[in-house]
C-alpha positions as CSV (number, residue, x, y, z in Angstrom):
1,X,11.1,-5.0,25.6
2,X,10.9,-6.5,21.9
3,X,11.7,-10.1,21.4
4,X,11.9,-9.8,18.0
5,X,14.7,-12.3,16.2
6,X,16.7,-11.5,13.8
7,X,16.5,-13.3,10.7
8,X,18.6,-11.3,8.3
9,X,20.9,-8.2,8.6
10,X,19.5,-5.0,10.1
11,X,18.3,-2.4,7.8
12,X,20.3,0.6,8.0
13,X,17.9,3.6,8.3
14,X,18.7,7.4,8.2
15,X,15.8,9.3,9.2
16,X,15.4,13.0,9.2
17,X,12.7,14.9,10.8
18,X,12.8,12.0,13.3
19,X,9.9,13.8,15.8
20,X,7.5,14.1,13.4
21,X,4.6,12.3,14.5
22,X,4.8,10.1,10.6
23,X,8.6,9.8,10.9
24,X,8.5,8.6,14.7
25,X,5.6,6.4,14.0
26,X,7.0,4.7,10.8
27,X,10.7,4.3,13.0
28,X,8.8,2.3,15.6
29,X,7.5,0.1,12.8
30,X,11.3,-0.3,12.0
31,X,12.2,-0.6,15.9
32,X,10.5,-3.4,16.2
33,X,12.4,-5.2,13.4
34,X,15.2,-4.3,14.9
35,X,16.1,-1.5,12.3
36,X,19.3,0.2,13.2
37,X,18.6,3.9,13.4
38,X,19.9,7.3,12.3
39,X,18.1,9.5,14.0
40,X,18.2,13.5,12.8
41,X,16.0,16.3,14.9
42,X,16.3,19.9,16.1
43,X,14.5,19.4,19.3
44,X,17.3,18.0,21.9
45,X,14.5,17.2,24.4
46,X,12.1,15.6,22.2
47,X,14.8,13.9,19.7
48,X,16.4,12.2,23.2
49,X,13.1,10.9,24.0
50,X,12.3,9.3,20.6
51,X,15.8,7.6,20.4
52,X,14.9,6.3,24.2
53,X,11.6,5.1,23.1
54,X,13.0,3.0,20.0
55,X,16.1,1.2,21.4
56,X,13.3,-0.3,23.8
57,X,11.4,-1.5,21.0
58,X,14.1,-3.2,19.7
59,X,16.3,-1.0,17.6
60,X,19.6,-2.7,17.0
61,X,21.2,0.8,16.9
62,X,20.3,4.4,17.5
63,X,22.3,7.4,16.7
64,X,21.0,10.7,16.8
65,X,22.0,14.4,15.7
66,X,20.7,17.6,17.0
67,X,20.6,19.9,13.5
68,X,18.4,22.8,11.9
69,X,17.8,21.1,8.5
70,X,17.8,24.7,7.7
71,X,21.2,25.4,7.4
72,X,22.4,23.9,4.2
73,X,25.8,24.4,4.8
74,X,25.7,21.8,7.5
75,X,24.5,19.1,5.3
76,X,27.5,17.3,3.5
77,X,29.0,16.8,6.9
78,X,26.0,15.8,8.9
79,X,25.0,13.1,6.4
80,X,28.8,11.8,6.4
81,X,28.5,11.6,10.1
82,X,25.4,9.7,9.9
83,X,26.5,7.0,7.1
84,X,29.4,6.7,9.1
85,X,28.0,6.3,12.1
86,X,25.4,3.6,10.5
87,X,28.3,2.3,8.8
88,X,26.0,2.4,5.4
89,X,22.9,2.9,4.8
90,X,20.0,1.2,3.0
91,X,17.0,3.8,3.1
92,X,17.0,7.9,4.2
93,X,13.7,9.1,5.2
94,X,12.6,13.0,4.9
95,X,10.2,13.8,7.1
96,X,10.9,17.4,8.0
97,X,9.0,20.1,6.6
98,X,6.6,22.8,8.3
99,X,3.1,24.2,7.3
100,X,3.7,27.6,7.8
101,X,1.1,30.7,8.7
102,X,-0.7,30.8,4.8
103,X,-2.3,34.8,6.0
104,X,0.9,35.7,7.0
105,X,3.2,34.9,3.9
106,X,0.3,36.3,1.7
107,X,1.8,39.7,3.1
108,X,5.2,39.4,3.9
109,X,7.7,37.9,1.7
110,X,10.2,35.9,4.4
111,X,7.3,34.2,5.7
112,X,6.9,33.1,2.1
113,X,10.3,32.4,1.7
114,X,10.8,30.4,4.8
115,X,7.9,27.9,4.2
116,X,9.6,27.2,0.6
117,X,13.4,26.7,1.8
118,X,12.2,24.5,4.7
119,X,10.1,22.6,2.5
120,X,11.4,22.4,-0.8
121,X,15.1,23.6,-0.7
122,X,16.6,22.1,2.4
123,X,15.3,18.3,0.7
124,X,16.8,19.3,-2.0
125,X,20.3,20.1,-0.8
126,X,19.8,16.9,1.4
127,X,18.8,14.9,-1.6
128,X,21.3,16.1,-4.0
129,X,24.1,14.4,-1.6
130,X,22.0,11.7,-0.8
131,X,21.1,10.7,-4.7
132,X,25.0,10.6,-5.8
133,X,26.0,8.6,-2.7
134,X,23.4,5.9,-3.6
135,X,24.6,6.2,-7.4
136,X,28.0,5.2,-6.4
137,X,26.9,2.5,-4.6
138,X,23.6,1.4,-7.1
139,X,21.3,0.6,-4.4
140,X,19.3,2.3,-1.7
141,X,16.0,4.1,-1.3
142,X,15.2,7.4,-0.6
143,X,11.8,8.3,0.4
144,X,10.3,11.5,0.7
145,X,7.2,12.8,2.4
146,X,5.7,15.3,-0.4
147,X,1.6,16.3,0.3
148,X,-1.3,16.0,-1.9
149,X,-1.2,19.4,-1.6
150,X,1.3,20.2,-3.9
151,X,-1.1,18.1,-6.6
152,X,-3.0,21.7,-7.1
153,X,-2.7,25.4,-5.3
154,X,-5.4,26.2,-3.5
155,X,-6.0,29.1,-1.8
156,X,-6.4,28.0,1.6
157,X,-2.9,26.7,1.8
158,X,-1.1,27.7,-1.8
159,X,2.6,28.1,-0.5
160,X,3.1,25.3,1.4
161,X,1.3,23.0,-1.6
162,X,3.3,25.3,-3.9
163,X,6.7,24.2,-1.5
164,X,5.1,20.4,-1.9
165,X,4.4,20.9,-6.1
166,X,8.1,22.1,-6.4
167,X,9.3,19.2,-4.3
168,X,7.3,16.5,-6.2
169,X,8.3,17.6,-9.4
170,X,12.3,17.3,-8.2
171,X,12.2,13.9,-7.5
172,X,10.3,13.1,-10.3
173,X,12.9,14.1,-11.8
174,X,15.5,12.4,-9.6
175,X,13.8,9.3,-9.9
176,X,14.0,9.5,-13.9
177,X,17.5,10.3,-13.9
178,X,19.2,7.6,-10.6
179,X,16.4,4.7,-11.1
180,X,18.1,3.1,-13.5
181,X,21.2,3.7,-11.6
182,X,19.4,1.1,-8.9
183,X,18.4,3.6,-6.6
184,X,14.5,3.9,-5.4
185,X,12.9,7.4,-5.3
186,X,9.7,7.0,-3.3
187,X,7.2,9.9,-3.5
188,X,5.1,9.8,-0.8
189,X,1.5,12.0,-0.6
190,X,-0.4,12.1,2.2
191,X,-3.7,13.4,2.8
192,X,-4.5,15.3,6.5
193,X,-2.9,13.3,8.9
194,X,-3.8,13.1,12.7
195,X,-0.2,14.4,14.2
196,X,1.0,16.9,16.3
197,X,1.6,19.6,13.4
198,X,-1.9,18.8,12.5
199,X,-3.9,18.9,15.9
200,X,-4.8,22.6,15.7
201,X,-6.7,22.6,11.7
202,X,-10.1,22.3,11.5
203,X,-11.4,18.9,11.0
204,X,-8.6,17.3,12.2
205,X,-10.7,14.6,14.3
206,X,-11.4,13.1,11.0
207,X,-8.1,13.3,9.7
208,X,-6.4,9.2,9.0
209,X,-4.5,7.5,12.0
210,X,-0.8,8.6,12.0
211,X,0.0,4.6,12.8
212,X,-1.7,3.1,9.7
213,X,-0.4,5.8,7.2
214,X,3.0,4.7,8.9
215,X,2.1,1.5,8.0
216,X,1.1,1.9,4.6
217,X,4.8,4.3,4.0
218,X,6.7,1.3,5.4
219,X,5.5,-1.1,3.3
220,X,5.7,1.0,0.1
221,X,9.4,1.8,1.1
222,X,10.4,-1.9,1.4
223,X,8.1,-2.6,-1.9
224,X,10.3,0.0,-3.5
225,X,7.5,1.8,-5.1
226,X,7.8,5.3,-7.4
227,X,4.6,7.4,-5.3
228,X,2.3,6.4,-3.0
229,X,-1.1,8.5,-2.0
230,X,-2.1,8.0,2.0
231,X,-4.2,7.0,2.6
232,X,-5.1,5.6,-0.9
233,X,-8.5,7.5,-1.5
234,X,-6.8,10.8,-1.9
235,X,-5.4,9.3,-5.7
236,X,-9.0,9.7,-7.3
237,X,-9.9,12.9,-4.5
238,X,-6.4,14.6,-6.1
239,X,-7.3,13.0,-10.3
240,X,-10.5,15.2,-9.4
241,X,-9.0,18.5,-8.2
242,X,-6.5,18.9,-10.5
243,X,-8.5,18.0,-13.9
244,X,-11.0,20.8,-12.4
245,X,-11.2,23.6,-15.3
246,X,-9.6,26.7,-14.0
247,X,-12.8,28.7,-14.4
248,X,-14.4,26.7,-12.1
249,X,-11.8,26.2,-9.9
250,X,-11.2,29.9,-9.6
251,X,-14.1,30.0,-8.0
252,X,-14.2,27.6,-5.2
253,X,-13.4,28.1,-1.7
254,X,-10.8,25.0,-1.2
């Protein structure tokens, strides 16, 4: 059980994709500050289990949903629910997205389509609500969980990183228009992480520790920076990629 004391008010976290292995490893970084917790999942089981694991870290609160981010018409009333329940809310975390079966969408459009509304318009339904609640209140942070992907398409993987590109470039764009509004939009990049949605790639022994890249998110979230690259090494990797000339690129196998 944490014995963490409380120095200050609890932050007031909404987090949704909680059972991703980045979200749930960041939210027991916030646990064990004695965060309180909005928790938002599809899974009943493993969402239960998550919310069981953080109130004995030391969560001052946990609340959860069960929802299919999916279904934007759920939205407006789902995040109402869980500001409400949090009674405010200082920081919303998206950390839902999927990687999708590249060979399949190459041939068959909904495939395509799916990876690209899971990844790129749910956040932005979820973020369009999000941004003008923050407005009206001229404070909070919302940070997102984009991909280096997204920096270039590559053949290996060019609809989720096109999903990724699409969703970088909309909070760019958020960010230039609510910043100076006092609102934080956090980009944040990650390179191959070692998580559950990961575990089957090839490589993925190599990939960075899901508990340090937690790290590194949390502390860029309560720094209240623009973009962050996880781990850091993937900055130059990416400045590399993209500044290849196309008739080079064209010809790679990446």
């Amino acid at each position: 059980m944490s014995t963490a004391i409380q120095t200050s008010t609890p932050k007031k976290i909404l987090v949704l994709g909680a059972t991703s292995g980045i979200a749930e490893a960041t939210c027991r970084l916030w646990a064990a500050e004695g965060a309180a917790l909005f928790l938002v999942a599809r899974n009943e089981e493993k969402l239960a289990a998550v919310a069981a694991d953080l109130k004995v870290r030391g969560a001052s609160y946990i609340g959860t949903a069960v929802a299919d981010l999916d279904d934007t018409d759920q939205h407006p009333a789902l995040l109402a629910h869980a500001i409400n329940s949090l009674a405010g809310m200082d920081i919303a975390y998206l950390a839902h997205g999927i990687l999708g079966d590249q060979t399949a969408a190459e041939q068959d459009f909904a495939t395509a389509a799916q990876i690209i509304h899971t990844n790129f318009v749910s956040p932005v339904s979820l973020l369009t609500w999000l941004a003008n609640y923050c407005v009206q209140r001229k404070s909070g942070v919302l940070a997102v969980i984009s991909s280096v992907a997204g920096d270039r398409g590559r053949k290996s993987n060019y609809l989720y990183g096109s999903s990724k590109a699409g969703l970088t470039a909309f909070l760019a764009g958020l960010r230039n228009r609510i910043d100076r509004e006092g609102v934080t939009v956090l980009t944040i990049k990650p390179g191959p992480i070692k998580t559950a949605m990961t575990a089957t790639m090839k490589g993925a022994e190599k990939f960075a520790d899901v508990n340090q890249t937690a790290k590194t998110i949390a502390g860029a979230i309560a720094a209240k920076k623009d973009n962050l690259y996880v781990p850091f090494q993937w900055q130059p990797i990416m400045f590399v990629i993209r500044n290849i000339p196309d008739r080079i690129f064209k010809k790679l196998n990446l």
